[in-house]
py3Dmol code that shows the C-alpha trace and the ligand (Angstrom):
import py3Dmol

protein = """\
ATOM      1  CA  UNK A   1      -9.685  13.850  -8.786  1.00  0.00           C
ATOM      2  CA  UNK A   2      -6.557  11.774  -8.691  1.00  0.00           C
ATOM      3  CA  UNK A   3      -6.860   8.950 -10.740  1.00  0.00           C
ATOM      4  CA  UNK A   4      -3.415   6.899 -10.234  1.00  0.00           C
ATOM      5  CA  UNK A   5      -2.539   5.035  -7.655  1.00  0.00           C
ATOM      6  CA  UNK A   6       1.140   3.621  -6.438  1.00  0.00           C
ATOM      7  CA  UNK A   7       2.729   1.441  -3.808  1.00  0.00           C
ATOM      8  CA  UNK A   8       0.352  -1.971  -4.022  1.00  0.00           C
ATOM      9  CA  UNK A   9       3.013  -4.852  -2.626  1.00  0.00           C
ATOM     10  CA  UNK A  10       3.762  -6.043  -5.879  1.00  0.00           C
ATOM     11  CA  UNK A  11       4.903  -2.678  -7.516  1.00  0.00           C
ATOM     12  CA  UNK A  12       6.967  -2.035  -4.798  1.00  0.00           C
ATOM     13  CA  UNK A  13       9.030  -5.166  -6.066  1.00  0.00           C
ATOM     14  CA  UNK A  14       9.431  -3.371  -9.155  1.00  0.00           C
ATOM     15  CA  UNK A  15      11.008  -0.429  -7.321  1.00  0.00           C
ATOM     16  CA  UNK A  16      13.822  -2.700  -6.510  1.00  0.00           C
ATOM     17  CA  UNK A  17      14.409  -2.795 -10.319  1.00  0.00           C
ATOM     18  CA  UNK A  18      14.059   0.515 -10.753  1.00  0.00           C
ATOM     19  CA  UNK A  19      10.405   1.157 -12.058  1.00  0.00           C
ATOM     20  CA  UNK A  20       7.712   2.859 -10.479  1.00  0.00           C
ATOM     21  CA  UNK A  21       4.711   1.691 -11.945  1.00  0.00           C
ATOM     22  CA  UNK A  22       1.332   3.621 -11.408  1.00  0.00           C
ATOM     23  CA  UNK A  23      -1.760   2.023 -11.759  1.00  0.00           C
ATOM     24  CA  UNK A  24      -5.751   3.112 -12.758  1.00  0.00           C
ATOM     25  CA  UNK A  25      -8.003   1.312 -11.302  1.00  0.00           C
ATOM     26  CA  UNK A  26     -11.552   1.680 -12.280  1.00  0.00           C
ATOM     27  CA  UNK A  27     -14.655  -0.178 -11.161  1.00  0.00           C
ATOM     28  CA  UNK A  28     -14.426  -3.725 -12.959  1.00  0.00           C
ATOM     29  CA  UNK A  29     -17.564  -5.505 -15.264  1.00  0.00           C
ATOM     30  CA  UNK A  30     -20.582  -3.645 -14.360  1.00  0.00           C
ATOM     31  CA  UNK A  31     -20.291  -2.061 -11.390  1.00  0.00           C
ATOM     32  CA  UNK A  32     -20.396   1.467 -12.065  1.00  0.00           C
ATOM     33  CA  UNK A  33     -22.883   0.682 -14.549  1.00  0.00           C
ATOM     34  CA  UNK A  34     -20.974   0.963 -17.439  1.00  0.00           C
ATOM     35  CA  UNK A  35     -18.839  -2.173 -18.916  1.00  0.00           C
ATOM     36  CA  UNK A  36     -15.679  -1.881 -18.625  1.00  0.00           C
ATOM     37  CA  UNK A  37     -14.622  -5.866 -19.331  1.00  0.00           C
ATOM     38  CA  UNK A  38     -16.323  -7.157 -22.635  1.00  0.00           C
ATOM     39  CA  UNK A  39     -14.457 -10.281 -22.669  1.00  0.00           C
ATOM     40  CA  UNK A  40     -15.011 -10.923 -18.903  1.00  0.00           C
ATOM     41  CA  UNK A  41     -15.628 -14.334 -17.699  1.00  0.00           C
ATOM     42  CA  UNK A  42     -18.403 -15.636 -14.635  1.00  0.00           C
ATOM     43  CA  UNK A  43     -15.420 -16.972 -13.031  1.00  0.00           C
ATOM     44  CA  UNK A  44     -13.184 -13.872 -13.338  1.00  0.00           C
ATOM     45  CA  UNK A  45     -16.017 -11.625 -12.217  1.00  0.00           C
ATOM     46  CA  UNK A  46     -16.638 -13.077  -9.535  1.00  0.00           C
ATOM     47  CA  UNK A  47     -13.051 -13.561  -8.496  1.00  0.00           C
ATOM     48  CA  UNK A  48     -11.637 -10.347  -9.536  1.00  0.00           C
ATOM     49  CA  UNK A  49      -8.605  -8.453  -7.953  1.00  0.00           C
ATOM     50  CA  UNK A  50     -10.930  -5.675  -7.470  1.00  0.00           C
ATOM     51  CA  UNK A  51     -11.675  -7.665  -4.276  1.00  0.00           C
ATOM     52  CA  UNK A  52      -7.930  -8.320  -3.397  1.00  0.00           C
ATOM     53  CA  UNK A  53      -6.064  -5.849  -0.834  1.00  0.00           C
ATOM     54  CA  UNK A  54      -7.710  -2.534   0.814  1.00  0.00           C
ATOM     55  CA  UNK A  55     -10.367  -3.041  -2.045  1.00  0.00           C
ATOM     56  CA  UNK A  56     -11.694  -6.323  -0.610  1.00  0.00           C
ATOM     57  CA  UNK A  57     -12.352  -4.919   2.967  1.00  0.00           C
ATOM     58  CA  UNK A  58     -15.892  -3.669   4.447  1.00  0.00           C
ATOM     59  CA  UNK A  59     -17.143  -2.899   7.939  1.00  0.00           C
ATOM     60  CA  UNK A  60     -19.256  -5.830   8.719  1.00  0.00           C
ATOM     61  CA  UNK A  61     -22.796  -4.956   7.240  1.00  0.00           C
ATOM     62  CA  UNK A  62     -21.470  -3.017   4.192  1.00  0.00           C
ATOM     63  CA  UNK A  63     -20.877  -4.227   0.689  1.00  0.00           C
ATOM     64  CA  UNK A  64     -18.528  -1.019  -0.501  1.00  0.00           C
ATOM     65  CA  UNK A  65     -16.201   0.910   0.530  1.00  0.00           C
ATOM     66  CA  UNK A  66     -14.012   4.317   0.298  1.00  0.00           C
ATOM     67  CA  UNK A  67     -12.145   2.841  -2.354  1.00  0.00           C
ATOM     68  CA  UNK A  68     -14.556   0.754  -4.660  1.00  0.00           C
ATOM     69  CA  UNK A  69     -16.797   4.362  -4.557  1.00  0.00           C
ATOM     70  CA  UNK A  70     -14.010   5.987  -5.669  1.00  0.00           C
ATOM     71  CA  UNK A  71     -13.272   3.043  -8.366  1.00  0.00           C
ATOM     72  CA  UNK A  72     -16.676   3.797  -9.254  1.00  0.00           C
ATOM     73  CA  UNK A  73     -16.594   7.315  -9.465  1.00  0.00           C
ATOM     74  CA  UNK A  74     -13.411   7.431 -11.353  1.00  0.00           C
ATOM     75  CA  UNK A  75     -15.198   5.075 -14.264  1.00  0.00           C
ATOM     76  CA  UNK A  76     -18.149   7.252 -14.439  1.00  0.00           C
ATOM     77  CA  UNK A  77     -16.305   9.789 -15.242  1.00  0.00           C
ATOM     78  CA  UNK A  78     -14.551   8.220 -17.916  1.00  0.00           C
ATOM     79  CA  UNK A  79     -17.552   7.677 -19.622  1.00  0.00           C
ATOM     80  CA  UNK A  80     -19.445  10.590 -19.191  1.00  0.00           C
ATOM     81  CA  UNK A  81     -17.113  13.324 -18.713  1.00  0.00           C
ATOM     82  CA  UNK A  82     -14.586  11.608 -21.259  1.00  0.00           C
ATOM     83  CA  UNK A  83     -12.563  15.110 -21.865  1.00  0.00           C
ATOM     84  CA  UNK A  84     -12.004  16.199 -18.542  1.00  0.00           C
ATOM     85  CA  UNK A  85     -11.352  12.589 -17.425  1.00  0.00           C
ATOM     86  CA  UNK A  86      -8.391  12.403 -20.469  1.00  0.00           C
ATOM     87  CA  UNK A  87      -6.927  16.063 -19.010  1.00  0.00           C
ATOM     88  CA  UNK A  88      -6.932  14.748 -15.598  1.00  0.00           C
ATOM     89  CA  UNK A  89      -5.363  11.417 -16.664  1.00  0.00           C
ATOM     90  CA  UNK A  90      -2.552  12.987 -18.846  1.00  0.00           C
ATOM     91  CA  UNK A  91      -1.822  15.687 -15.630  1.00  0.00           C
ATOM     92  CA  UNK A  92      -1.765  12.715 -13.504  1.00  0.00           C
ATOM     93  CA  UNK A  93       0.766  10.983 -16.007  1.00  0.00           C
ATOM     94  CA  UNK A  94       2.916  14.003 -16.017  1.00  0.00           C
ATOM     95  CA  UNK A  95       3.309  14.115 -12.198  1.00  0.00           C
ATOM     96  CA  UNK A  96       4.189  10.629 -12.061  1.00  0.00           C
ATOM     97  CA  UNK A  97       7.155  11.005 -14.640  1.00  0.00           C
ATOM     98  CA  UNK A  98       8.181  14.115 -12.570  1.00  0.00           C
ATOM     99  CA  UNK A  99       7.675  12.325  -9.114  1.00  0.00           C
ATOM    100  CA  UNK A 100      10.137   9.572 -10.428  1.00  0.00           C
ATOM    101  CA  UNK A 101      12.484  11.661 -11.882  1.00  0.00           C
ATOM    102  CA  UNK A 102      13.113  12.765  -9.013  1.00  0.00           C
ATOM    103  CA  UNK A 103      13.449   9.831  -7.355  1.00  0.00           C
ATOM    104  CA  UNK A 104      15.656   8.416  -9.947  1.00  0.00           C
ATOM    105  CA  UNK A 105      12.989   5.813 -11.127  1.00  0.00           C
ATOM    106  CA  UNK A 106      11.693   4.863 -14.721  1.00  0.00           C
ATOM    107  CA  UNK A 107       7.831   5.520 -14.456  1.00  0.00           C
ATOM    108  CA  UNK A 108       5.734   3.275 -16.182  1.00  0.00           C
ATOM    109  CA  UNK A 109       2.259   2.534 -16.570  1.00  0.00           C
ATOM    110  CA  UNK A 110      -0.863   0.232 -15.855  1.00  0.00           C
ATOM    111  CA  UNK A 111      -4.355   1.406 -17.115  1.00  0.00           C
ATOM    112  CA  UNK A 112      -6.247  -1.170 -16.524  1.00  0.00           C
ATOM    113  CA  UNK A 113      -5.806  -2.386 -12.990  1.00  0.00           C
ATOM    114  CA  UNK A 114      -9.060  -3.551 -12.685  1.00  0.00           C
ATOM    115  CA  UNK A 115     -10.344  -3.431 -16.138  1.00  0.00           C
ATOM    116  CA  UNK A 116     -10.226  -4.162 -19.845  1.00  0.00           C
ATOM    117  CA  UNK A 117     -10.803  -1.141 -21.810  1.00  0.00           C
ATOM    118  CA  UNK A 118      -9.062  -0.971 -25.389  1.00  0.00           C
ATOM    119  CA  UNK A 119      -6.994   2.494 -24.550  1.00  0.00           C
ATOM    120  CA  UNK A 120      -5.630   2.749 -27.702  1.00  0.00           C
ATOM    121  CA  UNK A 121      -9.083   3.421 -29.222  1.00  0.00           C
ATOM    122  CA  UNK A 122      -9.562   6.728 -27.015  1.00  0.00           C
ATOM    123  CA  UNK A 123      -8.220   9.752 -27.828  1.00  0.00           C
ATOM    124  CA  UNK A 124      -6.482  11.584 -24.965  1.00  0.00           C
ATOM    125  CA  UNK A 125      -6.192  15.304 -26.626  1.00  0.00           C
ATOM    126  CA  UNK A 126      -8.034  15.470 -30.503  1.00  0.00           C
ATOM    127  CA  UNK A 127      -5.983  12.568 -32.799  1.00  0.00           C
ATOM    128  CA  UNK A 128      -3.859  11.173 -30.101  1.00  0.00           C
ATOM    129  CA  UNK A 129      -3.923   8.219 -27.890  1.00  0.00           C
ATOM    130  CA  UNK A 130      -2.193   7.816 -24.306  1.00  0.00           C
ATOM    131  CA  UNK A 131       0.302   6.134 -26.235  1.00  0.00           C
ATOM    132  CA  UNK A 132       0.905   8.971 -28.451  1.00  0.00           C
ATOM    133  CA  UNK A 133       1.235  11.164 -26.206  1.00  0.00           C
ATOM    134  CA  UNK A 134       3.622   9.723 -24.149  1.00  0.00           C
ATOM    135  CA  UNK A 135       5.786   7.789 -26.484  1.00  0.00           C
ATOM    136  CA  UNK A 136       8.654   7.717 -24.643  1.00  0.00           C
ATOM    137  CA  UNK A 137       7.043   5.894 -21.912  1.00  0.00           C
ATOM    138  CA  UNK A 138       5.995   2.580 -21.303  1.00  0.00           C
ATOM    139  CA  UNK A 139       2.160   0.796 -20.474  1.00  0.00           C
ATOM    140  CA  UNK A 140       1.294  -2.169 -20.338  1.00  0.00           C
ATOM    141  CA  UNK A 141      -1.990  -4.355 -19.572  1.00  0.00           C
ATOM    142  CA  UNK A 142      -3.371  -7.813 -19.039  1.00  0.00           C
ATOM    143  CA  UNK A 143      -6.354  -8.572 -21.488  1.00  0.00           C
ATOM    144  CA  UNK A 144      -8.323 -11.047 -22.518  1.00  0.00           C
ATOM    145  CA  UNK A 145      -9.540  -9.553 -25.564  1.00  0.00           C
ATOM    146  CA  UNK A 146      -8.617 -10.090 -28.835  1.00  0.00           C
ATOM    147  CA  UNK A 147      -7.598  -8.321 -31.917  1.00  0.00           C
ATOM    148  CA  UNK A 148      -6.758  -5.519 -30.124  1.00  0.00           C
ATOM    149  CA  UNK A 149      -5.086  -2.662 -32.725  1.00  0.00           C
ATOM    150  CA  UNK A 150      -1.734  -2.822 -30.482  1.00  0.00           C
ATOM    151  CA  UNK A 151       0.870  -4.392 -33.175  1.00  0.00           C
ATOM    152  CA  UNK A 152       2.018  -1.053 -34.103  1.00  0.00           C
ATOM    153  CA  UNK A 153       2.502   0.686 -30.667  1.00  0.00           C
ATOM    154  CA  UNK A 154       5.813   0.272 -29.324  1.00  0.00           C
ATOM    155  CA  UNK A 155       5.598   1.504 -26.209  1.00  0.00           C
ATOM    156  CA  UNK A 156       2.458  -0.331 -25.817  1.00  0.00           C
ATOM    157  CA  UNK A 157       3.045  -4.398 -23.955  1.00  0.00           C
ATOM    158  CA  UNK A 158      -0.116  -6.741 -23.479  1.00  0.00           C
ATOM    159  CA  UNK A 159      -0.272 -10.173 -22.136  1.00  0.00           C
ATOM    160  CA  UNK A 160      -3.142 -12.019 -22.713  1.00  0.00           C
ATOM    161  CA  UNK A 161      -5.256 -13.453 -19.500  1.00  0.00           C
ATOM    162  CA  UNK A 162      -6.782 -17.065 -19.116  1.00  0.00           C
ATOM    163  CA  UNK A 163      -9.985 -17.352 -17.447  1.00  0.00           C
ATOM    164  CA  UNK A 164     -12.559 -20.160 -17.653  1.00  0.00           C
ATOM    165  CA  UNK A 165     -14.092 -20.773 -20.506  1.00  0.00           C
ATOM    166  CA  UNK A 166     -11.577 -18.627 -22.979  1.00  0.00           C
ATOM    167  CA  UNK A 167      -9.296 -21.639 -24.239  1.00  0.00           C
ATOM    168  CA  UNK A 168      -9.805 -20.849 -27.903  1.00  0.00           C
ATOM    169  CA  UNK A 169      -9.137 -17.689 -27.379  1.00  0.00           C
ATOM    170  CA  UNK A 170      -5.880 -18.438 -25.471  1.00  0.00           C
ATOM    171  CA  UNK A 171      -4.370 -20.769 -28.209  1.00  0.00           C
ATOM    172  CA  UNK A 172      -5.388 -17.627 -30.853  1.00  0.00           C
ATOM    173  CA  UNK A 173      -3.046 -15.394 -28.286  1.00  0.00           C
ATOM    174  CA  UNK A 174      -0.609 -17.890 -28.566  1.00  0.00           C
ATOM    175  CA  UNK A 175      -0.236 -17.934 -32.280  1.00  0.00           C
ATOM    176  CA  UNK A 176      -0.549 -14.208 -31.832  1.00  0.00           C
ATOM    177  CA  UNK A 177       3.228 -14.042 -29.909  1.00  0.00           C
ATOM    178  CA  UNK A 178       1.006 -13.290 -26.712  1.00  0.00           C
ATOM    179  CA  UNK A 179       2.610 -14.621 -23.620  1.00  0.00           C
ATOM    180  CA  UNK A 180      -0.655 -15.602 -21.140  1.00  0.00           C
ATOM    181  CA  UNK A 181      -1.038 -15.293 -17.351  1.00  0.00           C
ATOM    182  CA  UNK A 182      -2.470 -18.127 -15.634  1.00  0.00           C
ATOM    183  CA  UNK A 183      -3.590 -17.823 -12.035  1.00  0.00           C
ATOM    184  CA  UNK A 184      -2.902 -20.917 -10.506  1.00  0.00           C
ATOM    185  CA  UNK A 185      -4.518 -22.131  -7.075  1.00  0.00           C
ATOM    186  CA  UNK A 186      -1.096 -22.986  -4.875  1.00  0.00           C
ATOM    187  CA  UNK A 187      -0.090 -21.229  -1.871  1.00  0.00           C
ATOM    188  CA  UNK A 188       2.819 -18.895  -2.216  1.00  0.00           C
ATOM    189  CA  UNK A 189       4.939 -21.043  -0.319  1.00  0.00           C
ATOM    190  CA  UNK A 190       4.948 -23.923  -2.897  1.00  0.00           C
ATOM    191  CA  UNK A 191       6.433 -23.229  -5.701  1.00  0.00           C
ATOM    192  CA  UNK A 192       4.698 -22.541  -9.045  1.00  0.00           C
ATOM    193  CA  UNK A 193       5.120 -25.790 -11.827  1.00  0.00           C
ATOM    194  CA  UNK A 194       7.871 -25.605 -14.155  1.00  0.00           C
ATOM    195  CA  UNK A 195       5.656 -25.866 -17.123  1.00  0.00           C
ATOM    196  CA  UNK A 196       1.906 -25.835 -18.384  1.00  0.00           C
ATOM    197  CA  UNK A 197       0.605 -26.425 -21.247  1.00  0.00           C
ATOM    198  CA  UNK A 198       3.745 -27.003 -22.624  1.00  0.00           C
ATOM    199  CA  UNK A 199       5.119 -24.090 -22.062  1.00  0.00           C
ATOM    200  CA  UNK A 200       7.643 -22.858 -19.929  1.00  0.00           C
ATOM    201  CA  UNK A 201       6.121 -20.940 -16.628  1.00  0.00           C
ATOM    202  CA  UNK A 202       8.075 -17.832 -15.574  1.00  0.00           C
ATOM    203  CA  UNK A 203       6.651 -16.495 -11.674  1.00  0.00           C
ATOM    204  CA  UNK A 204       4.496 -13.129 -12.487  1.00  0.00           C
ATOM    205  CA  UNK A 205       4.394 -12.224  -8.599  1.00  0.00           C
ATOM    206  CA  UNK A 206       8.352 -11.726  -8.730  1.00  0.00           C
ATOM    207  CA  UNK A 207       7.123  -8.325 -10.192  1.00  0.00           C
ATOM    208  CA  UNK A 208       4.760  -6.561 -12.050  1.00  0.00           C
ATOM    209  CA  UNK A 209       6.720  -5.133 -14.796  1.00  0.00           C
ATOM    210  CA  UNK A 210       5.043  -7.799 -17.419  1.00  0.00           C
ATOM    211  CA  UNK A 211       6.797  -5.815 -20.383  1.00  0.00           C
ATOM    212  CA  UNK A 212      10.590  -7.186 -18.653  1.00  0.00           C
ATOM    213  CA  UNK A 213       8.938 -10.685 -19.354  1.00  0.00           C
ATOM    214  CA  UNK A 214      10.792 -13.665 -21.220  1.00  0.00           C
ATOM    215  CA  UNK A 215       8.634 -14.446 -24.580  1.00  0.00           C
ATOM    216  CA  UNK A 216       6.699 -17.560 -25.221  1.00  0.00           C
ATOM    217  CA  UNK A 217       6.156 -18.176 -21.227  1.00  0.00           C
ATOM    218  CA  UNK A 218       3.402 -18.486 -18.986  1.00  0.00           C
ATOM    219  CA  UNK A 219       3.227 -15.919 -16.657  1.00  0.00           C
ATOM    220  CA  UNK A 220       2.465 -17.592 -13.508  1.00  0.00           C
ATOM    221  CA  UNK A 221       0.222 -15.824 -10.765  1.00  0.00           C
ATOM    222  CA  UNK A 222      -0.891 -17.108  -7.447  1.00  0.00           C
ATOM    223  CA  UNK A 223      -4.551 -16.824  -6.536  1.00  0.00           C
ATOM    224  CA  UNK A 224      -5.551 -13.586  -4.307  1.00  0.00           C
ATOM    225  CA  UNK A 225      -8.483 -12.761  -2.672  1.00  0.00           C
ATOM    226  CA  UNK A 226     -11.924 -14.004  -3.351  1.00  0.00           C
ATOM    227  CA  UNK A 227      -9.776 -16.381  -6.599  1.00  0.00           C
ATOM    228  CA  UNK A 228      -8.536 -18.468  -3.515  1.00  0.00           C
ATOM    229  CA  UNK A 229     -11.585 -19.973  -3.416  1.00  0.00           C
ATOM    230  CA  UNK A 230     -12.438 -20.159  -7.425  1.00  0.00           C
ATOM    231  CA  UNK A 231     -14.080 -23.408  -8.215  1.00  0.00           C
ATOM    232  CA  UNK A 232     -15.355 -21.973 -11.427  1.00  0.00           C
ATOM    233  CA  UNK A 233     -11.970 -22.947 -13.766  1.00  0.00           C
ATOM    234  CA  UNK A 234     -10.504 -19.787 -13.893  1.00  0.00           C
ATOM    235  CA  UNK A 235      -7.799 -20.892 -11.250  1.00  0.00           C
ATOM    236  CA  UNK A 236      -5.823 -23.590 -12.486  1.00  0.00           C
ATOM    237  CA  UNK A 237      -4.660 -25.944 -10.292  1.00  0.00           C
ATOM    238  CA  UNK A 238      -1.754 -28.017 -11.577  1.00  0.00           C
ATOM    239  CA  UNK A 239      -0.580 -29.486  -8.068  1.00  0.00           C
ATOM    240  CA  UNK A 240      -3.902 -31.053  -7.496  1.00  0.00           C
ATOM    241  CA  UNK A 241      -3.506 -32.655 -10.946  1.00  0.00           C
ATOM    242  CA  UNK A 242      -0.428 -33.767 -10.375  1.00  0.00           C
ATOM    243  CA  UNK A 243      -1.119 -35.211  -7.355  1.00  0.00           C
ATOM    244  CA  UNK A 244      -4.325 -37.022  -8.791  1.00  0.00           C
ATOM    245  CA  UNK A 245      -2.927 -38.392 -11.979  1.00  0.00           C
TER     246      UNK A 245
END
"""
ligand_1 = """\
8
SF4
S -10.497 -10.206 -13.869
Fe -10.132 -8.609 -15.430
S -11.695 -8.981 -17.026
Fe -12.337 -10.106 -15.187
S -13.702 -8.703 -14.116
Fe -11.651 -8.362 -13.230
S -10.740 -6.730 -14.419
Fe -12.502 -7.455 -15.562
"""
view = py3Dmol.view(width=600, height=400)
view.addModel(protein, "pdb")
view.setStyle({"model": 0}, {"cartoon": {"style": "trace"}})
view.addModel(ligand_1, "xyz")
view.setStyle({"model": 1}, {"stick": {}})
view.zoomTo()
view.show()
């Protein structure tokens, strides 16, 4: 089974720079029936990239598709064929740094497209972590968990996700050096605010290559998909405030 994917819009952006980023994407909360978000919100679930793109469209009548049964499939796998799922991963890591090699790209890395599983945790061959075994090459994730053994992984970048509901745990990722996306409820067109929170915002849908990031920012991202209509807080929507103060 081929578990990484390439070419979303956004990545291609970061081909421009000169990084080809591949992406897993497994089935998100639940829906495989096996967690794979701990620190997942109701208003994140329910708007969840998962449902953005390709993965977001059904024949009328249906509620799945090719690619959320594969998303599905893929997680299973992961947690009950864990070995053959790490092999398949690591083969599917080495053709990607040979695929852009060749193309005269730096590969890099996204394991959790549509989830929040603590990689670092599972070992890929016996005593070594994705991150060991690769460690000239660079991951990196959005989370919204905490406390996350990451401090001593170099090649290893995390930004921390706000979602309604987890503002204590935001201002903890702040004192933590964490930089955190906000997805805020604007159309593309209009331009993101200069600052929230206090803190300078730097545009996340420039690119997806969150380890190139400025420190101390928030990384702006526009709603997509079924977040275009969040009501539930995890969009934040600064024009409206701005307009109604
Ligand atoms: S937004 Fe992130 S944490 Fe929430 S359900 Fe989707 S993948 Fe999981």
């Amino acid at each position: 089974m081929k578990l990484l994917s390439t070419g979303n819009p956004k990545i291609l952006k970061g081909l421009k720079q000169g990084f080809n980023t591949y992406i897993l994407h497994l089935a998100p909360a639940n829906l495989s029936g096996y967690e794979t978000c701990p620190k997942r919100t109701a208003g994140c679930t329910s708007a969840c990239l998962n449902t953005a793109g390709r993965g977001g469209m059904f024949k009328k009548g249906e509620t799945t598709n090719m690619i959320q049964n594969a998303r599905i499939r893929k997680t299973k796998m992961f947690f009950e064929q864990r070995q053959d799922f790490m092999l398949a991963l690591k083969k599917d890591i080495e053709l990607g740094i040979k695929q852009s090699k060749k193309l005269g790209l730096i590969p890099v890395f996204r394991l959790n497209g549509t989830s929040d599983l603590a990689w670092e945790k599972y070992d890929m061959i016996p005593g070594q972590n994705v991150f060991e075994c690769f460690p000239d090459i660079q991951f990196y994730d959005y989370t919204k968990i905490l406390g996350r053994k990451v401090k001593g992984i170099a090649n290893y970048h995390l930004t921390f996700s706000a979602a309604d509901g987890n503002d204590a745990d935001v201002y903890r990722a702040i004192a933590e050096g964490y930089n955190v996306a906000t997805v805020f409820g604007m159309k593309k067109t209009e331009p993101m605010p200069e600052t929230y929170s206090g803190r300078t915002v730097f545009n996340g849908d420039d690119s997806d290559l969150r380890f190139l990031d400025p420190k101390n920012v928030v990384v702006g991202l526009y709603a997509k998909g079924k977040a275009k209509k969040d009501t539930s807080g995890f969009v934040k929507y600064p024009t409206f405030l701005m307009k109604a103060a």
